[in-house]
C-alpha positions as CSV (number, residue, x, y, z in Angstrom):
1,X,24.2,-35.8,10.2
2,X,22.9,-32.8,8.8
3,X,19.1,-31.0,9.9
4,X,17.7,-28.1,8.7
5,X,15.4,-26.1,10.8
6,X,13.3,-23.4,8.7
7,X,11.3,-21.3,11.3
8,X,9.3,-18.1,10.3
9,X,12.8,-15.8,10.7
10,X,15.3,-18.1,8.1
11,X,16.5,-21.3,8.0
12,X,19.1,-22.4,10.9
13,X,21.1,-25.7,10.3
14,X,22.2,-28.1,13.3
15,X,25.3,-30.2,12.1
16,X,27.4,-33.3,13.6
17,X,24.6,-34.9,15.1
18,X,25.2,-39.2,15.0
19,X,22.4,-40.4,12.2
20,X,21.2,-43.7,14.6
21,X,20.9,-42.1,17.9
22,X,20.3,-38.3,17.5
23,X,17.0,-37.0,19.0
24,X,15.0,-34.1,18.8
25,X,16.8,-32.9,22.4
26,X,20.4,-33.1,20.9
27,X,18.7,-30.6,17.7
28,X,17.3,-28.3,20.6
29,X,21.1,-28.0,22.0
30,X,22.5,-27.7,18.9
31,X,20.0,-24.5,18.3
32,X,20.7,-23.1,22.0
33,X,24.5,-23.3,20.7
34,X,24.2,-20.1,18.8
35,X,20.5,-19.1,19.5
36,X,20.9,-19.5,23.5
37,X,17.7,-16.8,24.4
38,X,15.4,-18.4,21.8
39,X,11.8,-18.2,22.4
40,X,9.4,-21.4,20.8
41,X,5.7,-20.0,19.7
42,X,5.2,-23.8,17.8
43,X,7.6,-26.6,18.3
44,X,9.4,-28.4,15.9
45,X,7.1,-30.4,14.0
46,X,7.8,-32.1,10.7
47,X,4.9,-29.9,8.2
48,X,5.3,-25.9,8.2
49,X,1.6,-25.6,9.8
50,X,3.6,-27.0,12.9
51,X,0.8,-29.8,13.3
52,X,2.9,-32.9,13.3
53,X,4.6,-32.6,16.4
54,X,8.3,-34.5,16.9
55,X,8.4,-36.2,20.0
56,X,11.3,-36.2,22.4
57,X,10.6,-39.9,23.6
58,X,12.0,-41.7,19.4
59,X,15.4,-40.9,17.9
60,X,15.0,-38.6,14.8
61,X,15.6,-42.3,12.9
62,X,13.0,-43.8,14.0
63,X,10.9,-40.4,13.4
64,X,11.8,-40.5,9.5
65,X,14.3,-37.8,9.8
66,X,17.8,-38.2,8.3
67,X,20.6,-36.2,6.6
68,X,19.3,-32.9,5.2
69,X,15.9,-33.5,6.5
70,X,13.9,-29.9,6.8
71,X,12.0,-29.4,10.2
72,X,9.5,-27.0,10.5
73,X,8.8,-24.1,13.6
74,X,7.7,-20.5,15.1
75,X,9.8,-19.2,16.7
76,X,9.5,-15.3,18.6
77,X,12.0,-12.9,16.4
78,X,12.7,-10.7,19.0
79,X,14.4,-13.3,20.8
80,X,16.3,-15.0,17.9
81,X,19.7,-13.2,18.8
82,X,22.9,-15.3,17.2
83,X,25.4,-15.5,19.1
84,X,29.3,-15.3,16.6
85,X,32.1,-18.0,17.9
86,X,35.6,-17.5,17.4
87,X,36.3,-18.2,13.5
88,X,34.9,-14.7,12.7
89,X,37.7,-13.2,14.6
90,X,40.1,-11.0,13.0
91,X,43.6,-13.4,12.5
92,X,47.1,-12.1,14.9
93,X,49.4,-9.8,14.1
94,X,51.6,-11.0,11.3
95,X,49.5,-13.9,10.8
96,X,47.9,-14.6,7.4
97,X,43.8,-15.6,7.5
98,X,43.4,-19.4,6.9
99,X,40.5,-20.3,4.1
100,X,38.6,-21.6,7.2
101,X,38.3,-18.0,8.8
102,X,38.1,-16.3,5.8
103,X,34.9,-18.6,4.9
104,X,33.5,-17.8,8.7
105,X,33.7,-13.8,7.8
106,X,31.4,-14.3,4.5
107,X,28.8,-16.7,6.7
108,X,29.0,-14.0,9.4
109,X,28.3,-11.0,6.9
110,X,25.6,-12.8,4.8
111,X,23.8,-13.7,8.0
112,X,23.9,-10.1,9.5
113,X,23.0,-8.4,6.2
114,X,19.0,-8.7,7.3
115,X,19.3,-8.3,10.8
116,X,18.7,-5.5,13.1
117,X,20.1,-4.3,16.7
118,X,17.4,-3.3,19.4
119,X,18.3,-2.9,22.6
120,X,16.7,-5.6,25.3
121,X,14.9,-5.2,28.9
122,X,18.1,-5.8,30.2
123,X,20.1,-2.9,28.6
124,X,21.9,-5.6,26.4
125,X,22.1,-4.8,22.6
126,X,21.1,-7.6,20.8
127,X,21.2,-8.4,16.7
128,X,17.8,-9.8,15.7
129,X,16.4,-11.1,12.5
130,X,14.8,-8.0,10.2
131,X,12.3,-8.7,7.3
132,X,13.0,-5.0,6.0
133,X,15.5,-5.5,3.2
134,X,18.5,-2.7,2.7
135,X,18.2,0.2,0.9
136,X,19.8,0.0,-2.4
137,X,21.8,2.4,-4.6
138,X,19.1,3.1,-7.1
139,X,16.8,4.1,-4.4
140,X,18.8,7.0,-3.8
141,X,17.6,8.8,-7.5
142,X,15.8,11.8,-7.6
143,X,13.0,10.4,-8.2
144,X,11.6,7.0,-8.1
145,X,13.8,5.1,-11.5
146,X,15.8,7.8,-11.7
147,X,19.6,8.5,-11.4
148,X,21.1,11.0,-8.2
149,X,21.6,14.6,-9.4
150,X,24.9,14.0,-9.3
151,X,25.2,11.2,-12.0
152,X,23.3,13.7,-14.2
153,X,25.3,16.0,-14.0
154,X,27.9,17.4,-11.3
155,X,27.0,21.2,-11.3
156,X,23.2,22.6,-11.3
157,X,21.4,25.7,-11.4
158,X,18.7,26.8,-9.9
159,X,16.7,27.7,-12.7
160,X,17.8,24.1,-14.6
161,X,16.7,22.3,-11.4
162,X,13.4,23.4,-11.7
163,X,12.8,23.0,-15.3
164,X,14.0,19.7,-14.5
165,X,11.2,19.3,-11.9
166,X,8.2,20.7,-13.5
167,X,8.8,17.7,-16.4
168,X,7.1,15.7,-13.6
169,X,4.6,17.5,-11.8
170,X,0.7,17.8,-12.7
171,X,-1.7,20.6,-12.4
172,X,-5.2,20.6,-12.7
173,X,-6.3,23.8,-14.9
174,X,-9.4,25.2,-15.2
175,X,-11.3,24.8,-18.6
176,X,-10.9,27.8,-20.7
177,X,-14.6,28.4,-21.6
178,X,-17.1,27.6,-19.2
179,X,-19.4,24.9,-21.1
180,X,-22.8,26.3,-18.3
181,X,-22.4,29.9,-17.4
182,X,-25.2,29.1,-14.5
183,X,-27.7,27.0,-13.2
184,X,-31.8,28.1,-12.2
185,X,-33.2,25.7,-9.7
186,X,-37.2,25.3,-8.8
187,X,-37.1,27.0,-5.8
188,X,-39.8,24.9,-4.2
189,X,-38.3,21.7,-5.5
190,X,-35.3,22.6,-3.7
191,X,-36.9,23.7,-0.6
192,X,-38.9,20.6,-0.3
193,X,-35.1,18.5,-0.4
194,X,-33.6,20.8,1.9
195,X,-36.2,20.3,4.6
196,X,-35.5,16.7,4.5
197,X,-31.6,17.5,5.2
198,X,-32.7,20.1,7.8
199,X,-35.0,18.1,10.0
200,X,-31.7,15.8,10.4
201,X,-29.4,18.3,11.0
202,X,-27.4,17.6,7.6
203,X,-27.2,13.8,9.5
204,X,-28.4,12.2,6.7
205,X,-27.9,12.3,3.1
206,X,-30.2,12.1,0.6
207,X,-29.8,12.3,-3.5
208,X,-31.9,13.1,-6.4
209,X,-31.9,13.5,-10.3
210,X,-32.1,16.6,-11.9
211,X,-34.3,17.3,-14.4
212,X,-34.1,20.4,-16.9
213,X,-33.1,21.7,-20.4
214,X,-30.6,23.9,-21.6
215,X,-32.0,27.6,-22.8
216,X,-28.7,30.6,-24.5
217,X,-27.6,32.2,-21.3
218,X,-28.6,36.0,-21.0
219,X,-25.6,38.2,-21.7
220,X,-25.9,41.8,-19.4
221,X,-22.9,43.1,-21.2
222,X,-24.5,44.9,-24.0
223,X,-21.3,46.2,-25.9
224,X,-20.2,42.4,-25.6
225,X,-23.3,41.6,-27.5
226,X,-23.4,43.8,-30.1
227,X,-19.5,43.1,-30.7
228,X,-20.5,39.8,-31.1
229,X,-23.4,40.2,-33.7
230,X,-21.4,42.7,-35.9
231,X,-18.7,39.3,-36.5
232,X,-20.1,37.8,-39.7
233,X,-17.0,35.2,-40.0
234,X,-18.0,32.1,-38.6
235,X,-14.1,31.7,-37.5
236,X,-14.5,34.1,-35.3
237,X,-18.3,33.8,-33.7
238,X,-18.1,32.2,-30.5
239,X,-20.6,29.3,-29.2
240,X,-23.7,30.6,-27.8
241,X,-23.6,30.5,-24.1
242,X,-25.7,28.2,-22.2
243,X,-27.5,27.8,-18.9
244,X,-28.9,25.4,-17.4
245,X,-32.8,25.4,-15.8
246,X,-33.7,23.2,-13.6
247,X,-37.7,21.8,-13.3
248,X,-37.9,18.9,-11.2
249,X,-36.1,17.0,-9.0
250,X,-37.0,13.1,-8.8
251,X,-35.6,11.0,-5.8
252,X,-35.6,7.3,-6.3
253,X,-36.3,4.8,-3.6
254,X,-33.1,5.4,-1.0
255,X,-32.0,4.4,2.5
256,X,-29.9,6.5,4.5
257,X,-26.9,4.5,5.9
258,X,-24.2,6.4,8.1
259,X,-21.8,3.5,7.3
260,X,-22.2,3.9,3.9
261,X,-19.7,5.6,1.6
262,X,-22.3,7.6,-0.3
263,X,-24.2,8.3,3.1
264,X,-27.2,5.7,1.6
265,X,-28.4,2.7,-0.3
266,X,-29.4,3.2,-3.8
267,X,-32.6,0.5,-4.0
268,X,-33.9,-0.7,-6.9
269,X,-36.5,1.6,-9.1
270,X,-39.6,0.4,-10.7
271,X,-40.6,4.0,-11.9
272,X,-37.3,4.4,-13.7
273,X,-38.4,3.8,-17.4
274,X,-41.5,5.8,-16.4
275,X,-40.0,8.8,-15.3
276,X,-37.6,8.9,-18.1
277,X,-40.5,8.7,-20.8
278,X,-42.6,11.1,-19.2
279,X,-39.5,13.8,-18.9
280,X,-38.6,12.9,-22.4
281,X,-42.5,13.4,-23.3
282,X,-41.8,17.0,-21.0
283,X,-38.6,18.4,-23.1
284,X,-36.3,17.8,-19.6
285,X,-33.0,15.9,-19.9
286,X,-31.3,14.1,-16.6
C-alpha cells in the first residue's frame, strides 16, 4: 500500500506498507527511512489545517486510510534533510546502467533541483528543501524581457552600447517656459501660519488654501520689453508673463497627527461653500 504524505516542504510518499495492518507508526518509520533528522511542528492528521489528528492506537484501515490516501503535516524545513540510498550510485566499471538506476538518477535530480545545502550545528552539510526557484536563462538579458548582449550581437561599441541604453532610461526635464515667473504672499498672512509652526518647533504640520489672482508679471529688462512690443506678428509675440499674488490664506478645520502621512487629519468643513462664494464674490481663485 501506497500513502502520500504532503507536509508544508512537498509531498513525501511511504510505499510497501500491508493495507490490513499498517499503522500510523509503520508511516512514521517509513518517513525516518530517508528523512531520519525530521522535526514534526503538527502531526499527521488527515485535513491540511492538521486538526484531525491520526491516532497511533487504530490501523490506518480502520482510520479510513487506504492506497494513495493523502495525509496532511508541518513539518520544520530546516530539518527535512533526504538522505540518497544506493540506486543513485554511479554503475562499475564496464558495467552498463540497468533502467532501475537510471530511473533512481532522474528521482534523485528532480528532488534536488529545489533544495539547498546549509551547513548544521554540528558542522555536517546538509541538503534541505528551498522555496526559491532556479534562475532561468531568460533572466540573464540585459534587461528585464530582454536577450544577453551577446545574442544581440557578438561585438559592441561603446558608443552603440549606450545608445542602446538611453532607449530605456527616463529624465524629468524642466518645462521650457515657466507658466508663474513668481509668487507675492501677504506677509502678515504668512507670519500668522508661521507662528503656528514655530511655537511647535516645525513638530507639527499644518496646511491652508491659498487665495489670490493672477496680475502680467513686471519685466525689469527694458530692451526685452521694447523688443517685444516692436513684434507685430502674432507668430512671434510671446504669452504675457504672469505672477501670481497671494491675499489670504484660509485653513480649514485640521488635527495634527504625528502618525499621519500628511502630518494631520483633514476634518470635515462647513464653511467650505462659504468661503468659496465670498472669494469668488472678492476676484481670488484657490
Amino acid at each position: 500500500m501506497l500513502i502520500r504524505i504532503r507536509s508544508n516542504v512537498g509531498v513525501w510518499r511511504v510505499d510497501g506498507l500491508d493495507e490490513g495492518t499498517a499503522t500510523l507508526q509503520d508511516v512514521l518509520v517509513g518517513i525516518t527511512q530517508t528523512r531520519p533528522h525530521v522535526v514534526y511542528e503538527k502531526p499527521l492528521s488527515k485535513d491540511p489545517a492538521c486538526t484531525q489528528e491520526l491516532t497511533h492506537e487504530m490501523s490506518l484501515k480502520d482510520q479510513g486510510l487506504g492506497h494513495g490516501s493523502m495525509i496532511h503535516c508541518r513539518v520544520d524545513a530546516s530539518t527535512c534533510v533526504d538522505v540518497i540510498q544506493g540506486g543513485a550510485t554511479a554503475a562499475r566499471a564496464g558495467e552498463e546502467p540497468s533502467s532501475a538506476t537510471a530511473k533512481d538518477a532522474t528521482d534523485v535530480i528532480t528532488n534536488t533541483q529545489n533544495m539547498k545545502r546549509i551547513i548544521g550545528q554540528d558542522g555536517t552539510i546538509k541538503l534541505v528543501h528551498s522555496d526559491q526557484t532556479s534562475v532561468k536563462q531568460d533572466d540573464r538579458g540585459f534587461r528585464k524581457g530582454m536577450l544577453p548582449l551577446r545574442d544581440m550581437k557578438m561585438a559592441w561599441t561603446l558608443n552603440e552600447f549606450v545608445a542602446m541604453d538611453s532607449q530605456y532610461e527616463f529624465k524629468i526635464k524642466r518645462q521650457e517656459e515657466a507658466f508663474c515667473k513668481g509668487v507675492s504672499l501677504d506677509t502678515a498672512s504668512v507670519g500668522d501660519f508661521q507662528t503656528y509652526l514655530r511655537q511647535f518647533n516645525f513638530t507639527r504640520q499644518r496646511f491652508g488654501f491659498l487665495y489670490g489672482r493672477y496680475v502680467p508679471a513686471e519685466d525689469d529688462d527694458k530692451d526685452q520689453k521694447q523688443q517685444q512690443d516692436s513684434i507685430h506678428d502674432a507668430k512671434k509675440k510671446q504669452p504675457v508673463p504672469q505672477k501670481v499674488i497671494v491675499e489670504a490664506i484660509y485653513e480649514p478645520p485640521q488635527e495634527a497627527d504625528p502618525t499621519a502621512a500628511e502630518g494631520f487629519i483633514i476634518h470635515e468643513d462647513p464653511m467650505e461653500d462659504t468661503v468659496d462664494s465670498l472669494a469668488q464674490m472678492l476676484g481670488l481663485i484657490k
